[in-house]
C-alpha positions as CSV (number, residue, x, y, z in Angstrom):
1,X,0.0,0.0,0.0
2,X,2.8,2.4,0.9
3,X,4.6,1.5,-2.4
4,X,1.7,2.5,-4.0
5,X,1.0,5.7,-2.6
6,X,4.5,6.8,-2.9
7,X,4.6,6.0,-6.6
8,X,1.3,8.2,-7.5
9,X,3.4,10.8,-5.4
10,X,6.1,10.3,-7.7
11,X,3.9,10.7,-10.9
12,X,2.0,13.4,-10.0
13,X,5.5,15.4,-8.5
14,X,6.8,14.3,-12.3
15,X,4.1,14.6,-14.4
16,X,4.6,11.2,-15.4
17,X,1.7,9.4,-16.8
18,X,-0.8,8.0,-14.6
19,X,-0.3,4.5,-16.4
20,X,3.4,3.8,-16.3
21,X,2.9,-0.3,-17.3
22,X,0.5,1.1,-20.7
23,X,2.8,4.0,-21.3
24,X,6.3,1.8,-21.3
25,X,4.1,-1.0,-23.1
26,X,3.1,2.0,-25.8
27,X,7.3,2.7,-26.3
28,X,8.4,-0.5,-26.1
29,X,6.6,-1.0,-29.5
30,X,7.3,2.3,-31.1
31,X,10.9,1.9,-30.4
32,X,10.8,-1.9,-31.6
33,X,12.3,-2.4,-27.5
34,X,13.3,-5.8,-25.8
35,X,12.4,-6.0,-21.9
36,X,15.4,-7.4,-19.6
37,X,15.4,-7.5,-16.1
38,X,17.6,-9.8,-13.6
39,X,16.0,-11.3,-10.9
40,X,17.0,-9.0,-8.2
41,X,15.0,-6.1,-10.1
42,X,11.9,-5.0,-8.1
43,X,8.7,-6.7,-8.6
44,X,7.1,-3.9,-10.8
45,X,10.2,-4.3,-13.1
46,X,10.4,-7.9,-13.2
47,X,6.5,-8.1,-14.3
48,X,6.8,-5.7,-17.0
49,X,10.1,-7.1,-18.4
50,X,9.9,-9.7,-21.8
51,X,12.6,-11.9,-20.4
52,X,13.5,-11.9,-16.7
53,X,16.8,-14.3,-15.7
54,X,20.2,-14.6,-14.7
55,X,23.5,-13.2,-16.0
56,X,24.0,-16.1,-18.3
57,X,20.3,-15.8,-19.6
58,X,20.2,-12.3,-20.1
59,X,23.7,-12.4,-21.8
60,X,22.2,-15.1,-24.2
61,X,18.7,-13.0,-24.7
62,X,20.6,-10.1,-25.6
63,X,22.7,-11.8,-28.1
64,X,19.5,-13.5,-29.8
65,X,17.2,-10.5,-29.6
66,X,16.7,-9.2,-33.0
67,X,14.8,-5.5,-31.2
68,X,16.5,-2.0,-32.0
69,X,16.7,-1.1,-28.5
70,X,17.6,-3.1,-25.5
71,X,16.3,-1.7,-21.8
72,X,18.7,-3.2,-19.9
73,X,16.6,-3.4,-16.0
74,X,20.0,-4.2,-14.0
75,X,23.3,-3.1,-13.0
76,X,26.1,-1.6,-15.4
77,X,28.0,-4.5,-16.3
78,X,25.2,-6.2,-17.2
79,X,24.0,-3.4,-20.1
80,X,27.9,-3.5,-20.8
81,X,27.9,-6.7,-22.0
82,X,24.6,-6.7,-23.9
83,X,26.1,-3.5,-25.6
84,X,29.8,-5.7,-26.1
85,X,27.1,-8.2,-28.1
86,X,25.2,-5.6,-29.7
87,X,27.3,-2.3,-31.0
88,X,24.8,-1.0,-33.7
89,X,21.8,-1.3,-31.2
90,X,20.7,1.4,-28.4
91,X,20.9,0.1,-25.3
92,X,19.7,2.0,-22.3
93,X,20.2,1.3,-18.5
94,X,17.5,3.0,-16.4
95,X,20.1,3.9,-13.5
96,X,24.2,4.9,-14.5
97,X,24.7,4.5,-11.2
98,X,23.6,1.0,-11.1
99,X,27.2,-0.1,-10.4
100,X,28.0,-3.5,-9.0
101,X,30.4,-3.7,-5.7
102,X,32.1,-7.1,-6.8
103,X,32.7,-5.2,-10.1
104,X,34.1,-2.2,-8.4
105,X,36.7,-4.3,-6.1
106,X,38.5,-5.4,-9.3
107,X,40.5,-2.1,-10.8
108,X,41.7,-2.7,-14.2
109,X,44.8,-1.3,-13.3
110,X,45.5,-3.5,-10.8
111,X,44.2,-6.6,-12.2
112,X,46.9,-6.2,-15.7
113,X,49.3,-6.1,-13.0
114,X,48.2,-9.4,-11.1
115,X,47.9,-10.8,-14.6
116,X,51.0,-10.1,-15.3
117,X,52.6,-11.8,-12.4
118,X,50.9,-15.0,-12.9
119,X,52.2,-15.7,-16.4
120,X,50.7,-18.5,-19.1
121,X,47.4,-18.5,-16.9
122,X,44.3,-18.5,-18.5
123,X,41.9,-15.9,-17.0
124,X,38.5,-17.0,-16.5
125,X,35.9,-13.8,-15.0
126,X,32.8,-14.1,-13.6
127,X,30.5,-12.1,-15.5
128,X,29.9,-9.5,-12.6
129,X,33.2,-7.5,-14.1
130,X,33.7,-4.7,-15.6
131,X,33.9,-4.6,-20.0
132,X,37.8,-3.6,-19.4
133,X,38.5,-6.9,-17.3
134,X,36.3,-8.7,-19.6
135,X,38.8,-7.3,-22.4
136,X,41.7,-8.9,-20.1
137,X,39.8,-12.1,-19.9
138,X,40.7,-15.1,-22.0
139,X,36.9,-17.1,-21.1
140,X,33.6,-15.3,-19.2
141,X,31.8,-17.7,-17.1
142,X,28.5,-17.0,-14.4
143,X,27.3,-18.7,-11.5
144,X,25.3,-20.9,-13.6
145,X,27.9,-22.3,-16.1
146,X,31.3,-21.2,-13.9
147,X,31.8,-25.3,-13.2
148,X,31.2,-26.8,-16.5
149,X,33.1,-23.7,-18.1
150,X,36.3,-24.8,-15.9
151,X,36.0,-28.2,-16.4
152,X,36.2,-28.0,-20.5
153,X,39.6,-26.6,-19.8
154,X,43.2,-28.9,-19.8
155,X,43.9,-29.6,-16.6
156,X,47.5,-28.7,-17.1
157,X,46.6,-25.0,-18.1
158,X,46.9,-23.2,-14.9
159,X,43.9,-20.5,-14.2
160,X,43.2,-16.9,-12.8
161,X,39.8,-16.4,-11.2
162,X,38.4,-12.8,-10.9
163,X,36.8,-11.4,-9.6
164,X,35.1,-13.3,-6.7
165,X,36.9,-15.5,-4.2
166,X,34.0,-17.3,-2.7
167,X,32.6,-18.3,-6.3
168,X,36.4,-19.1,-7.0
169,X,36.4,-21.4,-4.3
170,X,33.4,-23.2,-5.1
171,X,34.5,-24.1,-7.8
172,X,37.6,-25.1,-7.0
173,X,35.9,-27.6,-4.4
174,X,33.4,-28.6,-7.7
175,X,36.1,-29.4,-9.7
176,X,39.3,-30.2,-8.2
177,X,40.9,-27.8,-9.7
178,X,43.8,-25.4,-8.0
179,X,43.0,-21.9,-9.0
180,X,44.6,-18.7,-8.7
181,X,41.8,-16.7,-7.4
182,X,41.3,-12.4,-7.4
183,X,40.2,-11.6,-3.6
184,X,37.0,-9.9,-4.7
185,X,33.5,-10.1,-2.9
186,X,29.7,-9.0,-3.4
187,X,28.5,-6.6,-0.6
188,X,25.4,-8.5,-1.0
189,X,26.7,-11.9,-0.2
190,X,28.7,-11.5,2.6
191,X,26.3,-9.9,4.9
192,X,24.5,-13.2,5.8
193,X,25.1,-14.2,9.1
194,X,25.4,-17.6,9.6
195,X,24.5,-17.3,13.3
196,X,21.1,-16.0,12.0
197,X,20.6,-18.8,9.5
198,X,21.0,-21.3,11.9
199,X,18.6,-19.9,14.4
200,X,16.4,-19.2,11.6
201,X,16.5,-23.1,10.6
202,X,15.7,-23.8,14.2
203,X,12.4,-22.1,14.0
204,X,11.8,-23.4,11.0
205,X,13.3,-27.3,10.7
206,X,11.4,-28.5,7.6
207,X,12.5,-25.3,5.8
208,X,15.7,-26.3,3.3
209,X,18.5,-23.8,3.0
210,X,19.2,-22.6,-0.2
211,X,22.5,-20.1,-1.3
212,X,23.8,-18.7,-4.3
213,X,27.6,-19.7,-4.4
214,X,28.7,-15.9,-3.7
215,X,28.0,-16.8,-0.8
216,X,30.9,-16.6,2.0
217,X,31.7,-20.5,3.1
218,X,30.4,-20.3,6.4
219,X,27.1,-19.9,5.0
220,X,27.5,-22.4,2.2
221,X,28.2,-25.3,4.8
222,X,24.8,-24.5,5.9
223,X,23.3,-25.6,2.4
224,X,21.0,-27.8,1.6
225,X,21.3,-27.1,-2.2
226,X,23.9,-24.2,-3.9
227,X,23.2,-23.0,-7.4
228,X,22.5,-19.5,-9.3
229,X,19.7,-17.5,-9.3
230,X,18.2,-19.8,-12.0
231,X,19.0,-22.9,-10.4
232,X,17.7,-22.1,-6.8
233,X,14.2,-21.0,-8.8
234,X,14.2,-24.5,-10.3
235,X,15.3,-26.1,-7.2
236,X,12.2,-24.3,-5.2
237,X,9.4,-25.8,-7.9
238,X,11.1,-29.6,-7.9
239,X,12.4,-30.0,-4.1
240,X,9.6,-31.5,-1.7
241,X,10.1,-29.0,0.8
242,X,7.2,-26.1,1.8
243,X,9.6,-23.9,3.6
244,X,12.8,-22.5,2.1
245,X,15.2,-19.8,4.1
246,X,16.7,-18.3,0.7
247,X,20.7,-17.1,1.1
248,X,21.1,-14.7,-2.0
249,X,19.4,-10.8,-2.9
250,X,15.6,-10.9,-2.2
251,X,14.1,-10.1,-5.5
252,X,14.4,-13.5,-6.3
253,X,11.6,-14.7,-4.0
254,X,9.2,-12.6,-6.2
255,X,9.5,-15.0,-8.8
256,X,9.9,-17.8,-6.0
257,X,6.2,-16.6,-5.0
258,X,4.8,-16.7,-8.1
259,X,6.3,-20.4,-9.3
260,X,5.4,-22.2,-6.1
261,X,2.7,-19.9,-4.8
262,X,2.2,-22.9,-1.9
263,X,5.5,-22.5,-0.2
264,X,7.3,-20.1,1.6
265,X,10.4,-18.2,1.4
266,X,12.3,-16.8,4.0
267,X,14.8,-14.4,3.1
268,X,18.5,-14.7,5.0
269,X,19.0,-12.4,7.1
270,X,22.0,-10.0,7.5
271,X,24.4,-9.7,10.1
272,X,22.7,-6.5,11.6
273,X,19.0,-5.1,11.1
274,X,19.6,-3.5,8.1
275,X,18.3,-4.3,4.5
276,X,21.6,-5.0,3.4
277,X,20.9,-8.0,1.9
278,X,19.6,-6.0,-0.5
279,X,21.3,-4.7,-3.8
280,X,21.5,-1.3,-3.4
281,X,23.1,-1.2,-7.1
282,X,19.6,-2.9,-8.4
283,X,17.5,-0.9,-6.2
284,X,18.1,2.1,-8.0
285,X,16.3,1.4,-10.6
286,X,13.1,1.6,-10.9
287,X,9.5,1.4,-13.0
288,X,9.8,5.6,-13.5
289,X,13.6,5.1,-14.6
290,X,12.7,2.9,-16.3
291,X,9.8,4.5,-18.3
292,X,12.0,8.2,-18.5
293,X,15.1,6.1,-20.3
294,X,12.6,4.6,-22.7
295,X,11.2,8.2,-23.5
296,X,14.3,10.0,-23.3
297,X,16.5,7.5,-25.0
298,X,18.7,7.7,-22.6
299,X,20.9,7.0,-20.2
300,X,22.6,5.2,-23.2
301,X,25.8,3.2,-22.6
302,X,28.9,3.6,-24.6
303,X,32.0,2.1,-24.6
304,X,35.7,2.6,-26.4
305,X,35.7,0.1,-29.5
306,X,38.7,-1.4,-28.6
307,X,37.9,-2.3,-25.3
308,X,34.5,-3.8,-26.9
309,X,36.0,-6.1,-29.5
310,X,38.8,-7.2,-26.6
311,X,35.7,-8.0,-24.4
312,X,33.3,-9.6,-27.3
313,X,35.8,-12.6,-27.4
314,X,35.9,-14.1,-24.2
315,X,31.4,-13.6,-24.0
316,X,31.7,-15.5,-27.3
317,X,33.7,-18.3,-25.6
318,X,31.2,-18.7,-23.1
319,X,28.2,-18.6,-25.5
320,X,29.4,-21.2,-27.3
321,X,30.9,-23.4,-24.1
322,X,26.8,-23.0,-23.0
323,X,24.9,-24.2,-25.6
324,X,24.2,-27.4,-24.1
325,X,21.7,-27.1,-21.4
326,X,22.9,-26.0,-17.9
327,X,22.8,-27.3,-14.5
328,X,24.5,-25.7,-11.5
């Protein structure tokens, strides 16, 4: 109800029109505009989007949509890399400031340098990276393919990780392989406190813990099942369970919610009282944003050429390493 009330406050303060889902319905056809939205969006957002998903399913709608314009509902890596896969197309992000903090804790300066020091290694980054350490980057990988992407390399080719340790590490235990792994983190993901989880599973016994590999280990070990944003949806719908104490950024439970309507989700909680298991990189966008980047045709993202064709190889390596259906 508040949500409400605050967004007719917003539209009459803006002049914005009283219909935002019919007015962004009426550009999305008159600029021949394609819809995507991650999971972690806000539930307005994610029930307006044409394709709502993970990094890796975003990265592959973007590469097969055939609109003029992409609205990118995310964070700024995330537009980056549908613009790296489509340079002659606009594609607007509702938010610039939509950053990502795992992004931000790998500097391109100092990651040429760490790649430089670990010679012959083949650098595999998680998408959540910026398009200059994407350009750096030999293969891209995501939560959802970051295991089979590894495993389809020669053991006997040694590998940098980057940017986030804890996903690094899980693979690492997934595979068996010895990486070389960039000390980054999500804000996100390591405010879970496992103390809380566990009393959490106390009052609720039946409920099955589920956690996005981000996810620092003392959380993890908690797990009854680890797996993207994709994966834990699918998981929620097939597992058994009614109850489900969910160890990755809230928005996800929308579509949780609306899959398995019969069950609950409880969200992780952080280490303090704070929302901070929210993103507050996603947050900022929102359904006005949304509607005013769509009308205004901006903000648009750019990026240098070369630093776009450096980065277009290593997506292209993981598109085609993905084809075959994937499970986390």
């Amino acid at each position: 109800m508040f949500t409400t009330q605050l967004r007719k406050a917003k539209i009459e303060a803006n002049c914005l029109p009283s219909d935002l889902f019919a007015a962004i319905c009426e550009l999305k056809q008159e600029l021949n505009a394609v819809i995507l939205a991650h999971y972690y969006q806000e539930p307005d957002i994610q029930d307006i989007a044409d394709y709502i998903g993970d990094s890796l399913g975003l990265s592959q709608q973007a590469a097969a949509t055939d609109a003029d314009v992409i609205v990118f509902a995310g964070v700024h890596f995330m537009a980056e890399t549908a613009k790296i896969i489509n340079p002659n197309k606009l594609v607007l992000l509702p938010d610039l400031d939509a950053g990502c903090s795992l992004a931000d804790s790998c500097p391109p300066e100092e990651f040429a340098a760490f790649k430089t020091s670990h010679p012959n290694h083949l650098v595999v980054s998680y998408i959540n990276c910026s398009a200059a350490i994407k350009a750096m980057s030999d293969i891209i990988c995501t939560s959802s393919n970051s295991v089979r992407i590894v495993n389809q390399i020669p053991e006997n080719q040694p590998i940098i990780f980057a940017p986030d340790k804890n996903l690094g590490r899980y693979v690492m235990e997934q595979t068996g392989r010895d990486l070389v792994l960039w000390q980054g983190t999500c804000i996100v993901h390591e405010t879970f406190s496992e103390k809380k989880i566990v009393q959490l599973k106390i009052e609720h016994p039946e409920a099955e813990i589920i956690a996005h590999p981000e996810c620092e280990p003392t959380v993890l070990r908690h797990a009854d099942y680890i797996g993207s944003t994709t994966a834990l949806l699918k998981y929620c719908q097939q597992s058994s369970a009614l109850q489900f104490i969910v160890a990755t950024e809230p928005g996800i439970i929308h579509q949780m919610e609306k899959q398995a309507p019969q069950k609950q989700f409880i969200p992780a909680p952080a280490m303090n009282n704070c929302a901070c298991n929210e993103c507050p990189h996603m947050r900022l966008n929102t359904l006005e944003k949304l509607y005013l980047a769509m009308k205004n045709r901006q903000p648009e993202i750019i990026l240098p050429q070369d630093i776009r064709v450096a980065a277009l190889k290593p997506i292209q390596r993981m598109l085609e390493m993905s084809l075959e259906p994937v499970t986390a």
